[in-house]
N, C-alpha and C positions, 0 to 999 in steps of 0.2 A: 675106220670109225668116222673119218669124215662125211663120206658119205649119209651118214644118219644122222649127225647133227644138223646136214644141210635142211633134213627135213622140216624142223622145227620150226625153221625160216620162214619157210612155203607157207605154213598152215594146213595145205591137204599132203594126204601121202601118195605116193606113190612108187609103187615096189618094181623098181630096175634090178637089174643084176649086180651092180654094185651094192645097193643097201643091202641088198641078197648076202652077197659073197662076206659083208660088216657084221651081218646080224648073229651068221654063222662064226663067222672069227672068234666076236665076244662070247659066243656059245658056247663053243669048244672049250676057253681060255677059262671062266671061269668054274667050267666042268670037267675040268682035269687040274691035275695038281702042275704047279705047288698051290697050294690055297692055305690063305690063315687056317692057324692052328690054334688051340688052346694054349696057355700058358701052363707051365709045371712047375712052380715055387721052387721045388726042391731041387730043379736044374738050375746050370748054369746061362744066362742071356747074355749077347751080345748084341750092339749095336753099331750098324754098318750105317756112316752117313758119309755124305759128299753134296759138292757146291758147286755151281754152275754162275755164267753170267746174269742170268736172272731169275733163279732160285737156288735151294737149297732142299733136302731130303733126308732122308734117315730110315733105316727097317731094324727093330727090332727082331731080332732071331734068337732061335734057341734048338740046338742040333742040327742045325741049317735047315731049319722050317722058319717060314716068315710069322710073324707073330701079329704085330704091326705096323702100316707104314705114318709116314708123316711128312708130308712135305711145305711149303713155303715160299711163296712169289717175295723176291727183293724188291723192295721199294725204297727211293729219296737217294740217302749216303751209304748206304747198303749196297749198291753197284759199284761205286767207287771205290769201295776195300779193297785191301790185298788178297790173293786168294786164301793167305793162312789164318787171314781173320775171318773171314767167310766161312772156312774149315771148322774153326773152334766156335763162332757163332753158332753152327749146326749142331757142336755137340752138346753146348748148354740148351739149345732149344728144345732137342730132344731129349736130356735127361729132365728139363721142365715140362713138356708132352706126356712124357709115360711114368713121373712122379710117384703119381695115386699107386705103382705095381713098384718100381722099383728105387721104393726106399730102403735105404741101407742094409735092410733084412736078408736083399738078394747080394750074390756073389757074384762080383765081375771079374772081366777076363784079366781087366789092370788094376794093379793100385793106383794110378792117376787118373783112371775113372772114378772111382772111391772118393778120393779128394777133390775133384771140379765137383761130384753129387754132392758133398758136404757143403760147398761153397755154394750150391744151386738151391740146396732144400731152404724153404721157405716157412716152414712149420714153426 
């Protein structure tokens, strides 16, 4: 993907074999699966997130199709956490992301999911 963002830089285009081999990659990628799905109320979601040194992410899944993602550049005191606050930072972030779908209506895979969403709803 590099290669195509270089262009933007430039101002004019110009079609190498790299921006070739990019344009094709993302072609493909979002032309075959997996690819967001619909959500099914009546299933069950989970949410798969994790933390890195300078962000954080989350996917919302359901039958192991991705639903949707979320991620988050760390900023300021945020890099300086420990990784288990980082961890649970990502999981409040994300049950505050996808709120509007899954308030308490829906069924998680934990009950300590259950109760951090209780502590997170805002309503």
């Amino acid at each position: 993907m590099g290669p195509l963002t270089g262009i933007y830089k430039e101002r004019s285009f110009e079609g190498t074999k790299a921006t070739k081999k990019a344009f094709e990659t993302i072609k493909d990628r979002l032309c075959s699966a997996p690819i967001l799905a619909l959500p099914n109320f009546d299933l069950l979601f989970e949410v798969d997130c994790g933390a890195s040194g300078v962000g954080i992410g989350a996917i919302l899944t359901q039958a192991k199709c991705p639903i949707s993602l979320s991620s988050e550049k760390l900023n300021g005191s945020r890099h300086n956490c420990a990784t288990y606050n980082k961890e649970f930072y990502t999981i409040i972030r994300a049950l505050e992301h996808w709120t509007h779908s899954l308030k308490l209506r829906v069924p998680f895979k934990s009950q300590g999911i259950i109760l951090i969403a209780a502590m997170v709803d805002t309503s």
